[in-house]
C-alpha positions as CSV (number, residue, x, y, z in Angstrom):
1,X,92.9,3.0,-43.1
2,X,94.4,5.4,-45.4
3,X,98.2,6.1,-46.7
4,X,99.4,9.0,-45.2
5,X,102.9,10.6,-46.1
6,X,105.2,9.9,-43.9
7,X,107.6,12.7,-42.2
8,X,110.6,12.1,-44.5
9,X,107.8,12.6,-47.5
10,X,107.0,15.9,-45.8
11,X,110.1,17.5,-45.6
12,X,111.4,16.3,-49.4
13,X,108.1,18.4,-50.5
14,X,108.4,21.0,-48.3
15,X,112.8,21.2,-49.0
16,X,112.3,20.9,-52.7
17,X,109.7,23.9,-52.9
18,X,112.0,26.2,-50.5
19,X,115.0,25.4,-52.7
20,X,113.4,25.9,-56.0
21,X,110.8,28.8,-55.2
22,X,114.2,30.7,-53.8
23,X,115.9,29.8,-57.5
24,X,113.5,31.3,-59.3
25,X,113.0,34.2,-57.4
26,X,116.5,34.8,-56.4
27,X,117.9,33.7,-59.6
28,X,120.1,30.9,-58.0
29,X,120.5,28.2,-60.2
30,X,122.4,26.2,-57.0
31,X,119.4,26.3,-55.0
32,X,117.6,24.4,-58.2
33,X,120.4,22.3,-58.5
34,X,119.9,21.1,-54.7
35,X,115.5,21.1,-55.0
36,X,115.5,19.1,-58.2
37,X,116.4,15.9,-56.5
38,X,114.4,16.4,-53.9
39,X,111.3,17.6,-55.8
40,X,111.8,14.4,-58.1
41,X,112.0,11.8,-55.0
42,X,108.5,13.1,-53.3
43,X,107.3,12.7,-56.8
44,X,108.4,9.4,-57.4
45,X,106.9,8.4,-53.7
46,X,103.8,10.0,-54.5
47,X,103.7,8.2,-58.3
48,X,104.0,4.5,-56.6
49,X,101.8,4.9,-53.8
50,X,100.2,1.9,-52.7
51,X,96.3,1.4,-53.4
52,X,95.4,-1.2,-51.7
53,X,96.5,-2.5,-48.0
54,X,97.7,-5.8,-47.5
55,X,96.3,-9.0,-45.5
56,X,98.2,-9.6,-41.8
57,X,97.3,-13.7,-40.3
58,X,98.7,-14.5,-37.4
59,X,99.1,-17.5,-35.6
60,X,101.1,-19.4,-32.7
61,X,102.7,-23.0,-33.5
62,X,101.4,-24.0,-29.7
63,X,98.8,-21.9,-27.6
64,X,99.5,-24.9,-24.4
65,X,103.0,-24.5,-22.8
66,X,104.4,-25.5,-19.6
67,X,106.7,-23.4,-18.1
68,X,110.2,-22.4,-19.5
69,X,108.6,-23.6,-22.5
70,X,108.8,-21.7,-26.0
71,X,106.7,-21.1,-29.1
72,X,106.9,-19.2,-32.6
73,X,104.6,-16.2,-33.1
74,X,104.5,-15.7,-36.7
75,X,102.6,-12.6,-38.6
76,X,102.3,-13.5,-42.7
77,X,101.0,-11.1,-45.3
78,X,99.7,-13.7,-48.1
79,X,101.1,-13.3,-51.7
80,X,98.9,-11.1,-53.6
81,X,99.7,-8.2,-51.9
82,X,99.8,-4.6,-53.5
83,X,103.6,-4.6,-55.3
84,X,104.4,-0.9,-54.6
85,X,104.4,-1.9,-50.8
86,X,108.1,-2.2,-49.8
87,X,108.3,-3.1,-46.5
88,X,105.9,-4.4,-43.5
89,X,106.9,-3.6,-39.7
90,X,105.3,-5.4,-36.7
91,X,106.0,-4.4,-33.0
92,X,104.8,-7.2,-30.5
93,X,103.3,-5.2,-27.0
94,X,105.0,-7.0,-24.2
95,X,103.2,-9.2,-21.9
96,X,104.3,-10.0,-18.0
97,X,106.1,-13.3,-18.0
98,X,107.1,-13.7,-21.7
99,X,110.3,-13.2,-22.8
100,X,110.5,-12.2,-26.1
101,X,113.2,-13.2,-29.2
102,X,114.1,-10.4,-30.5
103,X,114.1,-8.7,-27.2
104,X,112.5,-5.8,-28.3
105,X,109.5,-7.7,-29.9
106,X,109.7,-5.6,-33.3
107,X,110.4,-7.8,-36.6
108,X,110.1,-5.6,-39.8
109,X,110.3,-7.8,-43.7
110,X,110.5,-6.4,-47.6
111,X,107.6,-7.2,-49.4
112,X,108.7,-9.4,-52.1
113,X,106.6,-11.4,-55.0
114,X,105.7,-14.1,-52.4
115,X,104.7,-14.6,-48.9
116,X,105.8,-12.7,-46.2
117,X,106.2,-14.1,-43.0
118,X,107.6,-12.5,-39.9
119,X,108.5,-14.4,-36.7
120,X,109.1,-13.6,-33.0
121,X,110.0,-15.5,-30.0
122,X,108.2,-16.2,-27.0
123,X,108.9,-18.0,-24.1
124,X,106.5,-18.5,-21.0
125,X,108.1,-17.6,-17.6
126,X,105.4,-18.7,-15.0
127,X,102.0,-20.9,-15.4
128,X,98.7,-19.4,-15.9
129,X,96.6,-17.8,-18.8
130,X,97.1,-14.9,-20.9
131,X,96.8,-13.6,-24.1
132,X,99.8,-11.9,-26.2
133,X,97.9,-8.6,-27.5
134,X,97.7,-7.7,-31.3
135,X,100.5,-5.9,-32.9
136,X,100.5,-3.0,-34.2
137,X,101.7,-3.7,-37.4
138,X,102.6,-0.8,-40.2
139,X,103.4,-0.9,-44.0
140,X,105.5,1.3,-46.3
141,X,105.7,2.3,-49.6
142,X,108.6,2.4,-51.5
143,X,111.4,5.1,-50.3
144,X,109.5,5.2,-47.5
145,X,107.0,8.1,-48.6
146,X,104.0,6.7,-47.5
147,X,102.7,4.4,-44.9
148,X,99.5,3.0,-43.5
149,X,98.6,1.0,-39.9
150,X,97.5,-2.3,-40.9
151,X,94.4,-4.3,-38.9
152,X,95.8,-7.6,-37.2
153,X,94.2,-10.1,-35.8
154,X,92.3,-10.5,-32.2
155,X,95.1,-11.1,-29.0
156,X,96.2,-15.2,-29.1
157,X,95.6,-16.8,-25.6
158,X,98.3,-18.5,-24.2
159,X,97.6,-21.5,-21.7
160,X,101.2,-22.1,-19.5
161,X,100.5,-25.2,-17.4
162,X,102.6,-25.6,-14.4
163,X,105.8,-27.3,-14.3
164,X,105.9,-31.1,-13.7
165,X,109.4,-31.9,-11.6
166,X,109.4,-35.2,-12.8
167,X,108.3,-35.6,-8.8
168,X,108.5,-39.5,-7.9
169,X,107.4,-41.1,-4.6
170,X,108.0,-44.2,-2.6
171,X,105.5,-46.9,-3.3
172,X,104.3,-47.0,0.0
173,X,100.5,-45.4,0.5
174,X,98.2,-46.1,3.7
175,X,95.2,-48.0,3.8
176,X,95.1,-48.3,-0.1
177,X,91.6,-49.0,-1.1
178,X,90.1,-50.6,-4.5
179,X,91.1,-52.9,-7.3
180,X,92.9,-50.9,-9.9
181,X,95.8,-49.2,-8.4
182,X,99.4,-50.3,-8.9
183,X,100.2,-50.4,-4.6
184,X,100.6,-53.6,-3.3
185,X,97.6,-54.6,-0.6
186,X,98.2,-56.0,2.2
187,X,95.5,-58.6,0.9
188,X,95.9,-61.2,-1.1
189,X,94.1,-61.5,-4.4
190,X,94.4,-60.8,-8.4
191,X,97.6,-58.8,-8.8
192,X,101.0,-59.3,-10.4
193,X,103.5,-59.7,-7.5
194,X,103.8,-63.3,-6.4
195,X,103.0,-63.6,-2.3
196,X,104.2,-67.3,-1.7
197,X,102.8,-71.0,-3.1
198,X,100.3,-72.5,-1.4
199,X,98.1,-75.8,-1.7
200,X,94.9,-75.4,-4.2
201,X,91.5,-74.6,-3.1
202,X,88.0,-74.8,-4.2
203,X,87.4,-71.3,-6.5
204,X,91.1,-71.1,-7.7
205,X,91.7,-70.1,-11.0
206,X,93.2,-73.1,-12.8
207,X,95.9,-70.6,-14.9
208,X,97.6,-70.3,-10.9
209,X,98.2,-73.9,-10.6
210,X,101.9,-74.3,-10.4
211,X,102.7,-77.6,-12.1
212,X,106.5,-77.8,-11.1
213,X,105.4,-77.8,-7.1
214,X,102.6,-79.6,-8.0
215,X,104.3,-82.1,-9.6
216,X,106.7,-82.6,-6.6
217,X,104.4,-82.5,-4.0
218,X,102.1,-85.1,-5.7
219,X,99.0,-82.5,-5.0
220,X,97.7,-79.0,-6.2
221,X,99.4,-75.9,-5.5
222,X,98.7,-72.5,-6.7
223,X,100.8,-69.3,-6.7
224,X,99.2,-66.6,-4.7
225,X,99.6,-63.0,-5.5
226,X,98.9,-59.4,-3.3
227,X,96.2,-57.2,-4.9
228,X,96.9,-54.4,-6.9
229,X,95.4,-51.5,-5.1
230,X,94.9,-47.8,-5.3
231,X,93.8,-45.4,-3.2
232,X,92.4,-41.9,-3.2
233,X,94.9,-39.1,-2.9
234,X,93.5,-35.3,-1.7
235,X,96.0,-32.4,-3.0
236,X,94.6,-29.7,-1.0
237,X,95.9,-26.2,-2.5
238,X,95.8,-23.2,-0.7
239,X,95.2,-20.4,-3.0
240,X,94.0,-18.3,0.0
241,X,96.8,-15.6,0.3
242,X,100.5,-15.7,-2.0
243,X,103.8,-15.1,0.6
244,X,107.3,-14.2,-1.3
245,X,108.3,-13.1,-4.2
246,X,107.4,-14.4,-7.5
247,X,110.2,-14.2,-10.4
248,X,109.4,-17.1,-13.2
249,X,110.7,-20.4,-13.7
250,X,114.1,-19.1,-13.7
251,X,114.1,-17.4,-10.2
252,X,112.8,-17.2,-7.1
253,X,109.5,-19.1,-6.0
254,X,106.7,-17.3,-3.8
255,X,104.3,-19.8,-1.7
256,X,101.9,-20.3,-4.0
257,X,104.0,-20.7,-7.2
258,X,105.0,-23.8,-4.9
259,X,102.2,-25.2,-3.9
260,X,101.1,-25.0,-7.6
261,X,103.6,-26.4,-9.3
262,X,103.9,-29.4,-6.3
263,X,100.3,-30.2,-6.9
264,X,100.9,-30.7,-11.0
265,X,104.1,-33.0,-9.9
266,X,101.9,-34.9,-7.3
267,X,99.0,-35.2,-9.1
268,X,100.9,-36.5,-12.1
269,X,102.7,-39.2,-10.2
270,X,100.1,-40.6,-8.7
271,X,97.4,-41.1,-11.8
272,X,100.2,-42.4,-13.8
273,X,100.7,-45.1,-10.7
274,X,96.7,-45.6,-11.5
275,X,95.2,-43.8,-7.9
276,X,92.4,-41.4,-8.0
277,X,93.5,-37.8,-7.4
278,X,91.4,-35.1,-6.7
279,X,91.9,-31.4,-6.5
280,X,91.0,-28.8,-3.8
281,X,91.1,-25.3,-4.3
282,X,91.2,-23.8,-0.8
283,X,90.6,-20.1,-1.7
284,X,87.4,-20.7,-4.8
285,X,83.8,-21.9,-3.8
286,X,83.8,-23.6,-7.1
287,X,86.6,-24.3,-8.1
288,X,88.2,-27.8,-7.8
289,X,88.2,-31.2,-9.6
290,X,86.4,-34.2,-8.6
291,X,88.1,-37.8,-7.8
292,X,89.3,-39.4,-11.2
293,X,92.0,-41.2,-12.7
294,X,93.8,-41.1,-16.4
295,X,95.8,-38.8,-18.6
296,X,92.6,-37.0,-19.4
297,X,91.8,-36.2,-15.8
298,X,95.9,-34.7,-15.3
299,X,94.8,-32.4,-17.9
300,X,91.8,-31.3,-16.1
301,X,93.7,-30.8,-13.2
302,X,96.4,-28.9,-14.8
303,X,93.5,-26.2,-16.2
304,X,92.3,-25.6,-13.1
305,X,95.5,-25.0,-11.4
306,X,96.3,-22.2,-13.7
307,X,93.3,-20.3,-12.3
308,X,94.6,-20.3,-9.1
309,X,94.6,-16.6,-7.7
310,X,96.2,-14.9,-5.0
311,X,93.3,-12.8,-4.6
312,X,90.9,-15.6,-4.1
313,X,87.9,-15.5,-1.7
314,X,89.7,-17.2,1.8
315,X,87.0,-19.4,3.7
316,X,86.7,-19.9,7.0
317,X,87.0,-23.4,8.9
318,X,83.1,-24.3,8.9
319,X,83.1,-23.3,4.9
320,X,86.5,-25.7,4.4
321,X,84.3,-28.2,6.3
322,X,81.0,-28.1,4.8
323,X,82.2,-27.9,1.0
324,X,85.0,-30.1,0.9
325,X,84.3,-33.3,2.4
326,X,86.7,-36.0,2.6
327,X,86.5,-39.5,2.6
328,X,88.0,-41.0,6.0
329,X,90.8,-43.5,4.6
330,X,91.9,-40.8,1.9
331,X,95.9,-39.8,1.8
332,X,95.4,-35.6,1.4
333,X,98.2,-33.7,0.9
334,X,98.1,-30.2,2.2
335,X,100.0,-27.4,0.1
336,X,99.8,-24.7,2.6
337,X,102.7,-22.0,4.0
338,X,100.1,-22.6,7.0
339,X,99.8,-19.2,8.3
340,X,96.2,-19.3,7.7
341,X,94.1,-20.2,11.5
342,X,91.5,-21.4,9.2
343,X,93.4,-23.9,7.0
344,X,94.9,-25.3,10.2
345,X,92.0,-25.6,11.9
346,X,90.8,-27.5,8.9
347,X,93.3,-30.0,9.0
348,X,92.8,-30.8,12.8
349,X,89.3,-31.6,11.7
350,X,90.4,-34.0,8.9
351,X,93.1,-35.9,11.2
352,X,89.9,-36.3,13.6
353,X,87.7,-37.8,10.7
354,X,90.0,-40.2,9.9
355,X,91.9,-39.3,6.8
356,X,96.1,-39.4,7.0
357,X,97.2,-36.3,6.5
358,X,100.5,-34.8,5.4
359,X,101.0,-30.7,5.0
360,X,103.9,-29.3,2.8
361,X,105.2,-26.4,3.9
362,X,105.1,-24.3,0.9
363,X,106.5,-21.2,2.2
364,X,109.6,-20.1,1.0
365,X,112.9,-21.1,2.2
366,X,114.5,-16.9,2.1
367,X,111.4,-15.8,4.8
368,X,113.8,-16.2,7.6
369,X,116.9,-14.7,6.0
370,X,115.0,-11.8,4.7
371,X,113.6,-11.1,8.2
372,X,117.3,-11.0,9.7
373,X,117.6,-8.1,11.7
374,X,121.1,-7.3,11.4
375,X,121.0,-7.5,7.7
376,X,117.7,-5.3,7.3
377,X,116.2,-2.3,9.1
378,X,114.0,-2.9,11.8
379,X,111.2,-0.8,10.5
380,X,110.9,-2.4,7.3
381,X,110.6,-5.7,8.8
382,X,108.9,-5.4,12.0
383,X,108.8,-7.3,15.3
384,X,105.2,-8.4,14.4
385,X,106.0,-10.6,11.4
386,X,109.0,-12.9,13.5
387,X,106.3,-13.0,16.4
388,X,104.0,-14.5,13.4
389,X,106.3,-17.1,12.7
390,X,107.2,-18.1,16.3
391,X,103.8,-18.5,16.3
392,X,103.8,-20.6,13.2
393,X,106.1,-23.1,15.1
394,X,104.1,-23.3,17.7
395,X,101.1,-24.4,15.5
396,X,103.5,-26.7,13.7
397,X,104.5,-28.6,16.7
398,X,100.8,-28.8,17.9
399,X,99.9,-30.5,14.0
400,X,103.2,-32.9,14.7
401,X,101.9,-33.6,17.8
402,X,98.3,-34.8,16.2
403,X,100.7,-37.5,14.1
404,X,100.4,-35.0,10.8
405,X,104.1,-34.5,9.3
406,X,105.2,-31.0,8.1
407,X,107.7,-31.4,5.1
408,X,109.1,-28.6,3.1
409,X,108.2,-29.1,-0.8
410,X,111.9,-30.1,-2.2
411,X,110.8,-31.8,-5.4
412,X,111.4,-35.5,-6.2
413,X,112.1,-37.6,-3.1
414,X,109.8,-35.2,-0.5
415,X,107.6,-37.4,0.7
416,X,109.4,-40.5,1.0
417,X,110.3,-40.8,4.7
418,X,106.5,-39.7,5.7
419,X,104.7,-42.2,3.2
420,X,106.6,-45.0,4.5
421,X,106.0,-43.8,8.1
422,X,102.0,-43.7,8.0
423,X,102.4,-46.7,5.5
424,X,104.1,-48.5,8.6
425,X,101.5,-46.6,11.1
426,X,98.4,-47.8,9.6
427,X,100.1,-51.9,9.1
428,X,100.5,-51.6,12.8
429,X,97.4,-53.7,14.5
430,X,95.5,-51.6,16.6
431,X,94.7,-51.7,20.4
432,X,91.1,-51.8,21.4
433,X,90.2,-50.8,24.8
């Protein structure tokens, strides 16, 4: 890139040869008087023109962010750089869901002796991956006679994870299954909560003997404990269709920005309680994470939940069947608005296979106040759309009906009341005909 003169340059050249061609043809010494100046500032811009362009880095202090989370884009011209440059401006483009400090996204610094370094702002609104694009970035010479555009570096990709709710759950889990988990079993074993004293027997561990009974009692007794247990938890998300309006972190929530965010919460209270979590991406072929446990595997989860698109591929019921299968004493948690016939088939076929199933209700709480009649027009919202939703409650009563529990996502506490419910339902002994 070259140095070009800049407008203001331009007109001082042009103003100064108008003034003083007119003096000395018109013999006006005033019109000399008002040209010199001028004639002597273009030459003075022209005289310290820069030679050289300078070096722009840039650089983020975090490319990983969760939600409502901020980070410093900073753009530095090394020292070294070509001392007749006076000033360096940057103007960030904009990017959907980043807010930018300063608003406007443009920083401008003098060029001193030093290092320059120019900061800006940015703070991620909603989860999922993007890039802030390079800025366009310009440097001046002094008086401002001559600028150039400067080459910046490539677009920085920005990772926005969704937002964990701090989500916490009752300790209650059906059928756990296992040895590693933090649930108590219903069986007893190696664990840390005490079940009750009893006498010794042959294959006890002699670190359980309890010498205070035993000394009592005159024989051996041993303190018996429940089994830690864990169990595999499902967190079926479906990314098969987006209903409601989307506006950040620090507004309103559409369907899927729920069920996203719910599944990071879940997911994260339930490895950190030492269960096996997997992931199910309704609306991908291929996406999806496999049953794991540990920080490492939240993480995993995390990535692939900010790849979940509205405009994923929706499968059918048979497809839902054949690729996701399911062990039969799993806990799987549904995300849903459950609009889909497909997804609710689905979850018919997992209640019959054996697998307790819960479905949070993901779509947003404003769908029925929206579709008021009396507040809206009746051609913008039409009948079809509240016969849809009567029809949703029918399907809901039929799932409820089946023994699966339909909750609205509310954050921490949501699934309390349910977990202890099929907790309870699977303790209960069963009736054989």
């Amino acid at each position: 890139m070259k140095w070009r003169p800049t407008h203001a340059q331009i007109r001082a050249i042009c103003a100064a040869a108008v003034l003083l061609g007119a003096a000395v043809l018109l013999r006006r010494p005033d019109a000399a008087v008002f040209g010199l100046p001028l004639a002597f500032l273009a030459a003075w811009g022209r005289f310290f023109r820069p030679r050289e362009q300078p070096e722009v880095r840039t650089e983020l202090d975090a490319d990983v962010l969760f939600e409502g989370q901020a980070t410093t884009y900073r753009l530095r011209v090394p020292s070294g750089a070509d001392p007749d440059i006076d000033l360096i401006v940057a103007a960030l483009p904009r990017t959907a869901w980043f807010q930018y400090d300063p608003p406007q996204a443009a920083i401008a610094g003098p060029v001193a002796a030093g290092e320059v370094t120019l900061e800006v702002g940015v703070r991620s609104q909603r989860w999922g991956l993007r890039s802030l694009e390079r800025p366009t970035v310009v440097a001046t010479s002094a008086l401002g006679a001559y600028r150039s555009p400067v080459l910046s570096a490539q677009p920085q990709a920005v990772t926005t994870l969704p937002l964990r709710e701090g989500f916490e759950a009752v300790d209650a889990v059906p059928r756990p299954a296992g040895l590693v988990g933090l649930h108590r079993s219903r069986r007893p074993g190696e664990g840390t909560e005490l079940a009750g004293v009893r006498p010794f027997r042959t294959g006890d561990r002699l670190r359980r003997i309890n010498w205070a009974v035993s000394a009592r009692t005159r024989e051996l007794h041993v303190t018996s404990t429940w089994s830690d247990r864990d169990t595999e938890v499902v967190i079926m998300v479906d990314t098969g269709g987006e209903i409601g309006i989307s506006e950040g972190i620090d507004g309103r929530s559409s369907s899927l920005d729920t069920a996203v965010r719910a599944a990071a919460a879940i997911a994260e209270h339930y490895l950190r309680n030492g269960d096996r979590v997997r992931l199910i991406d309704t609306g991908s072929v291929f996406r999806g994470v496999r049953s794991g446990s540990g920080r490492g595997h939240l993480r995993r989860i995390l990535d692939t939940l900010v790849h979940a698109d509205r405009r994923s591929r929706q499968q059918d019921e048979e497809q839902l069947a054949r690729r996701n299968r399911v062990r039969s004493d799993s806990l799987v948690l549904v995300l849903s608005p459950l609009l889909r016939q497909a997804m609710l088939g689905y979850i018919v076929t997992l209640v019959h296979s054996g697998c307790t199933v819960i479905a949070v209700d993901t779509l947003p709480p404003d769908i029925t106040t929206v579709l008021d009649p009396a507040a809206h027009d009746a051609r913008s919202w039409p009948l079809a759309w509240r016969l849809r939703l009567l029809e949703r409650r029918r399907d809901l009563d039929r799932l409820s009906d089946l023994g699966v529990p339909t909750v609205p996502w509310q954050g921490s506490g949501t699934l309390d009341e349910v977990l202890r419910d099929a907790a309870r339902l699977s303790a209960a002994p069963r009736i054989r005909s």
